[in-house]
N, C-alpha and C positions, 0 to 999 in steps of 0.2 A: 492331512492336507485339505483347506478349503476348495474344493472342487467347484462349485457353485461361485465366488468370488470369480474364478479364471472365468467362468462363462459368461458371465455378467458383462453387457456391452461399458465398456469406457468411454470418457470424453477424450477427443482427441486432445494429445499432450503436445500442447505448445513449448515450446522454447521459449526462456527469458534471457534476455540480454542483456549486460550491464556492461557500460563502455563509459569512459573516461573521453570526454569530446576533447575539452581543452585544459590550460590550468587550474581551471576553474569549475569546470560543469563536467558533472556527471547525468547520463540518460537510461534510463530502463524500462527497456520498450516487452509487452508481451499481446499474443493477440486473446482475449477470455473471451471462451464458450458461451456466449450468454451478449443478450441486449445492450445498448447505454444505458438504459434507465435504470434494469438492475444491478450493473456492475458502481454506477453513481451512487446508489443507493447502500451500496457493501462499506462504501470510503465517506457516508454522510450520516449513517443511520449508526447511535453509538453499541444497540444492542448487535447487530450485525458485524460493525467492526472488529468488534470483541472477539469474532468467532474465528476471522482469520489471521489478523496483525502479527502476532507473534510467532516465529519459525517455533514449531513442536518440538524441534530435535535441539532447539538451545537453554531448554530447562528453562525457561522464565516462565512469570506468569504475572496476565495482565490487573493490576489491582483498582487500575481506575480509568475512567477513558469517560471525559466529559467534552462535547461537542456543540457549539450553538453557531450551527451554520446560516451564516453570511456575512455580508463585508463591514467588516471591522467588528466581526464574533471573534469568541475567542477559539480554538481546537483543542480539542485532545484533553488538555491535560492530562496526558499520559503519565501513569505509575507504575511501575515494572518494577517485579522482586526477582533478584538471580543471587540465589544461595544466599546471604546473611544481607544482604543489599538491594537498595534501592534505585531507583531512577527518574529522575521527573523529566519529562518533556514536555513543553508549551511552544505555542505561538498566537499568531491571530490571523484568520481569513482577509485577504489582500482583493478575492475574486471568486466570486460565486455564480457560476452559468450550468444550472441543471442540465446532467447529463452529457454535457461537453466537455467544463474547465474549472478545475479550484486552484488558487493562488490561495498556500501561505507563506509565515515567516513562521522559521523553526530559530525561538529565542532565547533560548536554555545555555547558548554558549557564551563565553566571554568575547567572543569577537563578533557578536552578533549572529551568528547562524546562516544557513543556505537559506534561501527563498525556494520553496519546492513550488512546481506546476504541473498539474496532471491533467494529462487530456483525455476524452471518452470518443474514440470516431467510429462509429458503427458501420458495418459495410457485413451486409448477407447475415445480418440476424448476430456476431459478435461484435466484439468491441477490441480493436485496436488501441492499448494501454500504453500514455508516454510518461512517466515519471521523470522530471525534469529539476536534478538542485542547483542551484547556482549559490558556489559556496562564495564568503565575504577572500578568501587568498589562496594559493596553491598550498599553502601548511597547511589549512581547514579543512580542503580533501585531501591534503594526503593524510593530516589528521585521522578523520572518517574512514579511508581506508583501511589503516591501519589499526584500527582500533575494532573493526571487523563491523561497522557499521552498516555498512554495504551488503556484506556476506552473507547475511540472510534473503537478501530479496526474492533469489530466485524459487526460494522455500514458503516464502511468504504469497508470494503473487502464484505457488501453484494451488494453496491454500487458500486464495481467491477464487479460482478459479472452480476448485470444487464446492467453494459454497452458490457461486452464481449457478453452477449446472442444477444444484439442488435445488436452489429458487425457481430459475427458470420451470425445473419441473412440475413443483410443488403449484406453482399461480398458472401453468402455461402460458407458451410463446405468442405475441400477438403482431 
């Protein structure tokens, strides 16, 4: 038994929330350990991205993740392998305001995709996380849902969360 791991102070563990607003929009709010600038920086910087995006526990792994943030960049181009397959995701930046708010379009589907928006509000040194999709019809999320789209977030955003406390530590808090 690692003894030393239990003594070791932790980051307090937020809760993620993923809630179904309307027929349309889904919202996934968490509050992360850590500044706006470096939780901004986690969702802008691609070597950073890399380190949390993907849930650990769903065997994928990230093979590509190209970013040229700002408006009318392109994101991601995300490549994800899960067992004998592939996956691309693309869109393009709609809204770039460091440290607050990124608007994309997620363009990878045939109906066009959600528009995600994520907001950074910092209050007592973390950051209040809104991820915000507005899918194109209620089939599109419930598509997403169903197809377990969703179901990683709250693995993913804790996965955030311990890389901001790292950072946070590693540059200290200002």
């Amino acid at each position: 038994m690692d003894t030393r791991r239990e003594s070791e102070p932790t980051p307090m563990k937020n809760r993620t929330t993923v809630e179904r607003k309307s027929e349309r929009e889904l919202v996934v709010t968490r509050t992360v350990n850590g500044p706006a600038r470096i939780v901004f920086e986690a969702w802008t910087k691609p070597e950073l991205f890399r380190q949390w995006w993907v849930p650990k526990s769903m065997g994928m792994s990230l093979l590509s993740c190209e970013m040229d943030v700002h408006v009318g960049g392109k994101w991601y181009r995300l490549v994800f392998s899960h067992d004998a397959s592939t996956m691309e995701f693309f869109g393009r930046y709609l809204e770039v305001t460091p440290h607050s708010r990124l608007v994309w379009t997620n363009d990878e589907g045939d109906d066009g995709g959600a528009v995600t928006t994520v907001t950074f509000e910092e209050k007592g040194g973390k950051t209040l996380l809104v991820v915000h999709d507005l899918y194109p019809s209620r089939e599109a999320l419930d598509g997403a849902i169903a197809s377990g789209a969703t179901a990683g977030m709250p693995e993913t955003l804790e996965q955030l969360d311990e890389l901001v406390v790292t950072l946070g530590a590693s540059v200290g808090r200002s």
